[in-house]
C-alpha positions in Angstrom: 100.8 82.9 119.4 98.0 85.5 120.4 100.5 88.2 120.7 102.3 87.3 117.5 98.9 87.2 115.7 97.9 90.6 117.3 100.7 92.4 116.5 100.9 91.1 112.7 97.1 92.7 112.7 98.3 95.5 114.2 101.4 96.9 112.1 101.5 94.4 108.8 104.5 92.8 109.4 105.4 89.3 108.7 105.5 86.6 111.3 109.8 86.4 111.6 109.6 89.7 112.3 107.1 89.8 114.5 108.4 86.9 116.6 111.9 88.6 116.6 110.8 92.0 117.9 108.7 90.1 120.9 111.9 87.8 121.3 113.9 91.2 121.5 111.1 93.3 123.8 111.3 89.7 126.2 107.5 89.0 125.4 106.8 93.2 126.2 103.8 93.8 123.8 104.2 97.5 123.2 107.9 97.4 122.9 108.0 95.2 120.0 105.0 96.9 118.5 107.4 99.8 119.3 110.4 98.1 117.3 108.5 97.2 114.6 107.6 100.5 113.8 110.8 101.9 113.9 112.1 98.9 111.6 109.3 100.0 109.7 110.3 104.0 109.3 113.6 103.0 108.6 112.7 100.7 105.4 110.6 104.1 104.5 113.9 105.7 104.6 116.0 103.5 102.5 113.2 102.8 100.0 112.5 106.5 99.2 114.6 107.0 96.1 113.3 104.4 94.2 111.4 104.9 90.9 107.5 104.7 91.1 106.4 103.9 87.9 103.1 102.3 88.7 100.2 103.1 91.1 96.5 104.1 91.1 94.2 107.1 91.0 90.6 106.5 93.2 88.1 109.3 93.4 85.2 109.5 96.1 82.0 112.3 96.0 80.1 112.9 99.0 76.7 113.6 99.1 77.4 115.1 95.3 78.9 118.4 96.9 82.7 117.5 97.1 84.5 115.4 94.5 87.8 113.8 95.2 90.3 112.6 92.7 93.6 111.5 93.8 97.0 109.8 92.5 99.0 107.6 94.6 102.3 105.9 93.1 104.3 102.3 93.9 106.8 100.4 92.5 104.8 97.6 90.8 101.1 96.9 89.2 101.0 93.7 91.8 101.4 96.4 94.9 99.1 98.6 92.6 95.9 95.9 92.5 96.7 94.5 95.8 93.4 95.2 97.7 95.2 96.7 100.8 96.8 99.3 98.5 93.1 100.1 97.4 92.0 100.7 100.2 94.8 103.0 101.2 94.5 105.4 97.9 90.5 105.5 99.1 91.2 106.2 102.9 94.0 109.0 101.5 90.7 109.6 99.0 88.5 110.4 102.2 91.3 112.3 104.6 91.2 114.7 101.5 87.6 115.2 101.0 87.6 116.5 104.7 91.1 118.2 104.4 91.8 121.8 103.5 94.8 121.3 102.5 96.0 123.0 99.0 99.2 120.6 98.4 100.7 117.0 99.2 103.0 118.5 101.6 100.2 120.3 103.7 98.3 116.3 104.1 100.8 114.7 104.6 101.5 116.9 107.8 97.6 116.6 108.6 96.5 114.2 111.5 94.4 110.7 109.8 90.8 111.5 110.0 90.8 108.2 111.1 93.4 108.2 114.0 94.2 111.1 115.3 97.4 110.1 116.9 99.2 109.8 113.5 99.6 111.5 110.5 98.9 111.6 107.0 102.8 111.1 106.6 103.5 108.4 109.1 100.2 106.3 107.3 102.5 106.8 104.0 105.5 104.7 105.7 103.3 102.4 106.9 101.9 101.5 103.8 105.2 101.3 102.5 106.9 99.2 105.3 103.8 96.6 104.8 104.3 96.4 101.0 107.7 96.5 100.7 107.9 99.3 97.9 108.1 103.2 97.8 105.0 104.8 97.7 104.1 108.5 97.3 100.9 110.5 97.0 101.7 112.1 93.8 98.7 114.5 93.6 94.8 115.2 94.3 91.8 117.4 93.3 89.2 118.7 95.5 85.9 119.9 94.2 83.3 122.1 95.9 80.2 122.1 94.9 78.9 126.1 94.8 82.8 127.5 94.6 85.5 128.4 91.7 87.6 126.8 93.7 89.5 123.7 93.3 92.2 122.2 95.3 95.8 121.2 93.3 94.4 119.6 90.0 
């Protein structure tokens, strides 16, 4: 029950499948975590053409000299006020604020500020294995306090 627990924590995913991965894996903890995420990637895949019609835009400033406004898009308003979907938009808020990246494309190759050993990309298909919908980052602004600049607005 620990492991099943553990894992759920770990990748989002619901108890069946969790208990089926560790059934598959023989009890092997990394291999079904392993599993999972590929079962994960693949409902990524097959859920990428559908229409995104709903969503949110978050916005974060730090220390008043950069100013982040961005626009990530699901499927459904309930994804869109679900609290883990907030605080997705505001982590992909942060990895901008600290990004130099000028388009979607460029984040979503970008390593997570917050683990390193996965990108912007493979955070996206997580979020959208978890929730069951299609999400996309849709766009962002960056502000710089002291520049013209300002980064895809």
């Amino acid at each position: 029950m620990e492991d099943i627990k553990a894992l759920r924590e770990k990748t989002g995913a619901g108890v069946m499948d969790v208990k089926r991965a560790l059934d598959e894996a023989k009890g092997d903890v990394k291999k079904a975590e392993e599993l999972l995420k590929a079962r994960g990637l693949e409902i990524a895949d097959k859920k990428s053409s559908r229409e995104m019609s709903q969503g949110l835009i978050d916005s974060y400033i730090h220390l008043g000299k950069i100013g982040v406004l961005v626009e990530v898009s699901c499927e459904t308003d309930f994804v869109a006020r679900n609290d883990d979907f907030k605080s997705f938009v505001h982590e992909i808020a942060l990895q901008v604020a600290q990004s130099e990246s000028e388009t979607v494309e460029d984040l979503l190759k970008e390593e997570s500020f917050k683990d390193q050993s996965k990108t912007i990309d493979a955070i996206v298909k997580e979020a959208i294995a978890k929730t069951g919908e299609n999400i996309k980052i849709k766009r962002f602004c960056k502000f710089t306090l002291g520049t013209s600049e300002n980064k895809t607005c």
